[in-house]
N, C-alpha and C positions, 0 to 999 in steps of 0.2 A: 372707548365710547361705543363702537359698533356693536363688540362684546355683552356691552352691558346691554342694548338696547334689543338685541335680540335673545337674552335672558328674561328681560321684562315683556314683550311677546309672546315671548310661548309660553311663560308660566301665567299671565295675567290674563292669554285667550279666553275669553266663555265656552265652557265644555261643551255648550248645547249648537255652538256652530260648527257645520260641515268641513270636512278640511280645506275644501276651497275657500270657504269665505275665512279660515285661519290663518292661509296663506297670505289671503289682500291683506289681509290684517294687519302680518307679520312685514309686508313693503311697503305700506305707509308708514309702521314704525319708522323701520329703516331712511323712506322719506325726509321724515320729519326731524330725524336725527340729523342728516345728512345735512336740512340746511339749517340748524340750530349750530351745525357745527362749522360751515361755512360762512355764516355770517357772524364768527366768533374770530377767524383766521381769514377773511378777504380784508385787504390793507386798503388805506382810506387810497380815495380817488387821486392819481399821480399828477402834480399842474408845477406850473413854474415856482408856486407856492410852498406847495408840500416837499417838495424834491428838489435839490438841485441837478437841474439837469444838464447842465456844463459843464458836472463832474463824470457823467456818465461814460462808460469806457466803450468808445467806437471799435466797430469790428473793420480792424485794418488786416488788408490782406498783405503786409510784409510787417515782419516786426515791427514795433516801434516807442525809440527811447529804450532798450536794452541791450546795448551795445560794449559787450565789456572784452579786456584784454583776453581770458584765458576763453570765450565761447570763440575769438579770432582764431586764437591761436588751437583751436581743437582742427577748425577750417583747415589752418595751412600744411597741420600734420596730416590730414587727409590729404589734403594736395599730393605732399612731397611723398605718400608713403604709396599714393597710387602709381606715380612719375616714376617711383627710383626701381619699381620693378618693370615697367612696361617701357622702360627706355634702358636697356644696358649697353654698354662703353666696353664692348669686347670683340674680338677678333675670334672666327671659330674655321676650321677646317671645314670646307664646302665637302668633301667626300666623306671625313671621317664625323662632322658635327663636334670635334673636339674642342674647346680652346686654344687657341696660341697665344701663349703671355711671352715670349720672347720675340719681339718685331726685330730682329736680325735674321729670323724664319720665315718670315713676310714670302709668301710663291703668290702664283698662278690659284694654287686652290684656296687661298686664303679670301676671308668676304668679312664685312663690317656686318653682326652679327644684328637682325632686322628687330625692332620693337616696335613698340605703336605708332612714335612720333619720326622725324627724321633728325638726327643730332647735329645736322647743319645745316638748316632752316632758318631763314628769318624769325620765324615766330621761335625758335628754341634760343635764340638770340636774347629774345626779350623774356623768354623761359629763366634764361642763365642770371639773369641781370634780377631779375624775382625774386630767385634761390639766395643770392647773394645779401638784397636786403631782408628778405625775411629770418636769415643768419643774423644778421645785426639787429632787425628789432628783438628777437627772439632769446638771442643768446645761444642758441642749440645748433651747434656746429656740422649737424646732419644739411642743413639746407646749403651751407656754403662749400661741405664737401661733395656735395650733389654736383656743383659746377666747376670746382677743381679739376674733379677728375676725370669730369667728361673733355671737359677745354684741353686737360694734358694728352687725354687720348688722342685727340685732332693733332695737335701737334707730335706728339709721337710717332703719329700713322707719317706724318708730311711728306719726310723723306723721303722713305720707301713709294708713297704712289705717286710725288714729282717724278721722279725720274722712270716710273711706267707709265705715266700722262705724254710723256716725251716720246717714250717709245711708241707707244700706242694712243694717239691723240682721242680716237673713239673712246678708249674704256671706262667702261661703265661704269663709276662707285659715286659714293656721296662724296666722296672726298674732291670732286671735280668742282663743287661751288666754292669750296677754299683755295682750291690753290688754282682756276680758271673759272671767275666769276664773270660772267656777261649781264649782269644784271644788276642795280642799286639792292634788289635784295638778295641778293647771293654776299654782299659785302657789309653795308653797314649795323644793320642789329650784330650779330657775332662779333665783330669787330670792336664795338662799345662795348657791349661785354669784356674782351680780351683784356680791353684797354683799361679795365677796372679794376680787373683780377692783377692786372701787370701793373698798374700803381700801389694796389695794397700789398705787393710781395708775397702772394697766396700762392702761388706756384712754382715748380723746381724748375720744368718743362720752359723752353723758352719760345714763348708767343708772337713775341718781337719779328718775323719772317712773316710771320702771318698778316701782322696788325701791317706790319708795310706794304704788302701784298694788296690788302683789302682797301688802303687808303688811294695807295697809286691809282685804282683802280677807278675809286669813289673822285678823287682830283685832277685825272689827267686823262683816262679812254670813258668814263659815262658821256654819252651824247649832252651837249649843251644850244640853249637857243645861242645866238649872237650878243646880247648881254649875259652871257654865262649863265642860267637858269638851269637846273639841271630840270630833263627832261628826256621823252620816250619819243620814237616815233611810232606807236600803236595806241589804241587803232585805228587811228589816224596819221597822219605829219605831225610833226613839231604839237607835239602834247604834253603835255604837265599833270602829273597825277600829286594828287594829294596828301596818295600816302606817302610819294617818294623826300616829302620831308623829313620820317620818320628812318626812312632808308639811309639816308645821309647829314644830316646835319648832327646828332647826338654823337655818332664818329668822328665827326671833326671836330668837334669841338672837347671829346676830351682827348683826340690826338693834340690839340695844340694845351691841353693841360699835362698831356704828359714829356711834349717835348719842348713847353714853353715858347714855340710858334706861334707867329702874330695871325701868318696868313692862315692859319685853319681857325681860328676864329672869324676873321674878317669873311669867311666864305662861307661860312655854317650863317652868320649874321645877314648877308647878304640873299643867301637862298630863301630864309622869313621874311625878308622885305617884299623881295619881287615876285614871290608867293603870294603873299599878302595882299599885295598890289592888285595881282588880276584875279585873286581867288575869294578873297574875304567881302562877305555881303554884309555892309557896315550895320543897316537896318536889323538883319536878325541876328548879328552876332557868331554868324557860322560862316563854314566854309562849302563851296561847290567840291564834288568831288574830285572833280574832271576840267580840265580849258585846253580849249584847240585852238590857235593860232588860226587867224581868219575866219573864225564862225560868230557870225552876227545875226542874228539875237545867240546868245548862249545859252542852253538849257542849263538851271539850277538845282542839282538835286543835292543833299546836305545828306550825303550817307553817315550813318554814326561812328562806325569803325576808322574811317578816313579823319574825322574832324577829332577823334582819339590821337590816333596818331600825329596828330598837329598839333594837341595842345598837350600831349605829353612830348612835344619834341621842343615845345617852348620851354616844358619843369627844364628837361635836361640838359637844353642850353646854359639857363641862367643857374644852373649849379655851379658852372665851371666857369660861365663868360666872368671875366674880369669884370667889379664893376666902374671900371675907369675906362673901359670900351667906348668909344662912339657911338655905339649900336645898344647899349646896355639898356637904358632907358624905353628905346621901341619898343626893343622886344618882353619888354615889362609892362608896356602899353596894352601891347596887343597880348598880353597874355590876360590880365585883366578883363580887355572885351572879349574875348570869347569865352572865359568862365560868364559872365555877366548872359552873354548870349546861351550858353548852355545851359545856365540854372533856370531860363524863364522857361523852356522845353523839357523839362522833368518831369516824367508821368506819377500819379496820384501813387504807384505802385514800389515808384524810387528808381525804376529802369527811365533809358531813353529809349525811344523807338528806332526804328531799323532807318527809316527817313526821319529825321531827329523834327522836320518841322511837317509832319503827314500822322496823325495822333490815329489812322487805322490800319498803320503798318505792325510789323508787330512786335514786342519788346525782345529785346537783345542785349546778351549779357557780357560777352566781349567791350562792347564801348561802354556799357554801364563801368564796368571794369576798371578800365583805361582811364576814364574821367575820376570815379573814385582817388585811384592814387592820386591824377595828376591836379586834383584842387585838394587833396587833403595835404601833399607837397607843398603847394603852394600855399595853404594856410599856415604849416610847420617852416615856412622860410620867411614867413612877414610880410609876403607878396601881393594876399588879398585877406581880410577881413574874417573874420574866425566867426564872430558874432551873425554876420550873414549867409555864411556859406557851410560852416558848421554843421547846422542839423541837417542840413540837404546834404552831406557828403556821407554823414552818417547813415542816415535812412538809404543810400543810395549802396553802401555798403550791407546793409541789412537786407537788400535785396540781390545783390548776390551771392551773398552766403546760401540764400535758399539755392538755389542753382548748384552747389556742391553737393552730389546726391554721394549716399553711405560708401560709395567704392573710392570716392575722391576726384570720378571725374565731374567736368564742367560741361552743363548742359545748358540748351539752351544760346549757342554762340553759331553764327553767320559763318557757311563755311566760304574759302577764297573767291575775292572777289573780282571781274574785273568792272570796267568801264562801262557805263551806258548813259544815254539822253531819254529812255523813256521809265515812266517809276515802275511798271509790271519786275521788268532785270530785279531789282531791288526791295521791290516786293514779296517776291517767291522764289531768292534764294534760299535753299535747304539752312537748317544747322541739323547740326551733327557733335554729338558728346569726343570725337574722331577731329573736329575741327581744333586745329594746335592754335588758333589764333586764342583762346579765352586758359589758358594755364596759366602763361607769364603775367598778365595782368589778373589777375586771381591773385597769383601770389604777390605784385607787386600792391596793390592795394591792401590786403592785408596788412602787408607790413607795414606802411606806411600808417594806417589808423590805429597801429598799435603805437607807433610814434608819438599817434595827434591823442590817442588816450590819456596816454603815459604824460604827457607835457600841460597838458588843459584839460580843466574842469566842464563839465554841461550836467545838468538838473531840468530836470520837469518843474517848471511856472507855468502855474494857470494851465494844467496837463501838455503843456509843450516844451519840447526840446529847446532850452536856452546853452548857449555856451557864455562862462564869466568874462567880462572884461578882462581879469585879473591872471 
């Protein structure tokens, strides 16, 4: 059209005008073409009438409603394939840099060979326990040998640095939170692990020293109140942290699945209660981080990491508690209310925030993480409502898949945390891609929504995330 219109211009000019007055000539053409042709091509006036506008596709800043098995599973092999290089399971000669594959060679020069994470860690704990379900939703045997053979290497070393821990009570190695744990998490996440890998027979290496090691530890020297409460005295007296649920109860309770013991049930069941009791704020459906014995009024703060750890210590209770426990039912209760409480604090984005009820803290992907599995768990065991919690776990997934950038680490996660009564603490801790607390729950949720995929249906009704009845 423009072509043609400037054909008819300069050949239809009058020769007898100037070239400037051929030029106006020639952009009124043009003009006049222009809106002959715009008012052939502007689409009628947009109204609730002409358009439906309830169709219209919102600009959402996390995915939403395309949540499929193999875009999870591109995620996890990114995970495992970042993990299985920047954590290796070897022993190397400090002077020569060589490996030593034969631990009957075990000296003075010998060092657990450094990678990015520490392979005795709490958080590689819930690393290992990740690996193992993303083996299983998966089918790809790479994630489960990822924890085989780290777990065999810990016990392989055992021997050899018991009895230099003996000799030399200072020496320095990781191996010191295994076999002389002072801590709830020097014990319990590894320990649930072990205790998983040693029920499925995935190992040659024998765990069992270990797992007994870690439980004595977890049931007979951690500091207890007077109603047996497990508890810290930092940093204050007689404290209770929240995450130390997470530290012990998931170990007892599948130490008494693996040796069909009453009492490590009864005590995993027991530490949710009296937790519960002085931690749980029934109105929001969360938990305080922190409770000090003797402090009235108590400061509230509802960290998000913490209230993770709490309610995936509830999934992993009730995988294993019998349901003919006395206890079974609560802690079915109270798993219920605090999903119920965590799904009303879900930001627009699918993350929870850093203070899960302070909506200008800032979103964090570790407990987004954590909650992921631990209510898509709980929708895949019958425990809470699929229809309502369904697309919130989904979308809540869909946001932290963005958080896995192309190298496979996890960004965006709160690095260790301790205690505090005022929000600034909790407000302006760092994260750090470094931070080991956001792997395990990465991979543990993935796996798990591969689970919730693979078993239930969900479609877009009326452009929203439904899951079927059916």
């Amino acid at each position: 059209m423009r072509s043609e219109a400037i054909n008819i211009a300069t050949t239809q000019t009058p020769s007898w005008l100037s070239l400037g007055a051929k030029k106006a000539f020639l952009v009124l053409a043009l003009a006049g073409t222009w809106q002959a042709t715009n008012a052939q091509t502007t689409p009628k006036k947009v109204s609730d009438v002409t358009t439906p506008l309830h169709a219209m596709q919102p600009d959402y800043p996390t995915p939403y409603g395309t949540t499929k098995v193999e875009d999870v599973t591109k995620v996890l092999n990114r995970v495992h394939s970042y993990l299985d290089a920047a954590t290796p399971a070897r022993v190397v000669d400090k002077k020569t840099g060589k490996q030593v594959t034969d631990m009957k060679k075990l000296n003075e020069n010998s060092a657990i060979e450094q990678g990015d994470f520490r392979l005795t860690s709490y958080e590689w704990g819930v690393t290992y326990a990740g690996m193992l379900l993303a083996g299983e939703a998966t089918g790809d045997q790479r994630f489960t040998n990822y924890t085989t053979q780290r777990l065999s290497f810990l016990a392989d070393l055992a021997p050899y640095y018991r009895k230099e821990l003996q000799k030399n009570p200072k020496l320095e190695t990781p191996m010191r939170q295994v076999l002389m744990p002072h801590a709830l998490d020097d014990a319990g996440a590894v320990a649930a692990a072990m205790i998983k890998v040693t029920r499925a027979n995935l190992v040659k290496s024998d765990l069992r020293p270990l797992i007994n090691n870690y439980l004595d530890y977890i049931s007979n020297k951690e500091f207890r109140l007077p109603d047996g409460t497990l508890a810290r005295n930092r940093p204050l007296p007689n404290t209770i942290w929240l995450d130390d649920l997470f530290m012990s109860v998931p170990a007892l309770a599948q130490m008494g699945k693996l040796t069909g013991e009453q009492r490590y049930y009864d005590d995993a069941v027991k530490q949710v209660v009296q937790f519960s009791e002085r931690m749980f704020n029934k109105e929001k459906g969360l938990y305080m981080h922190g409770w000090v014995q003797g402090m009235d009024p108590h400061p509230q703060f509802h960290w998000a990491r913490a209230n993770g750890w709490a309610v995936m210590t509830l999934v992993e209770l009730l995988d294993v508690l019998p349901q003919n426990h006395p206890g079974y039912q609560k802690v079915v209760d109270q798993l219920r209310a605090h999903v119920k409480g965590l799904a009303a604090y879900q930001a627009g984005e699918g993350f929870w925030h850093q203070l899960i009820d302070r909506n200008n803290s800032y979103l964090e992907t570790s407990a987004t993480a954590i909650y992921t599995y631990s209510i898509a768990r709980a929708i895949n065991r019958g425990w809470i409502d699929k229809q309502a919690y369904g697309p919130m776990v989904l979308l809540a997934w869909n946001a932290v898949a963005t958080k896995v950038n192309d190298k496979g680490q996890v960004e965006g996660t709160c690095v260790g945390t301790g205690m505090a009564f005022d929000p600034a603490f909790y407000f302006y801790r760092p994260i750090n891609v470094y931070a080991a607390h956001g792997y395990g729950p990465v991979l543990l949720a993935g796996a798990e929504i591969i689970n919730l995929l693979k078993g239930n249906k969900y479609e877009i009704n009326d452009s929203a995330v439904m899951f079927s009845s059916k």
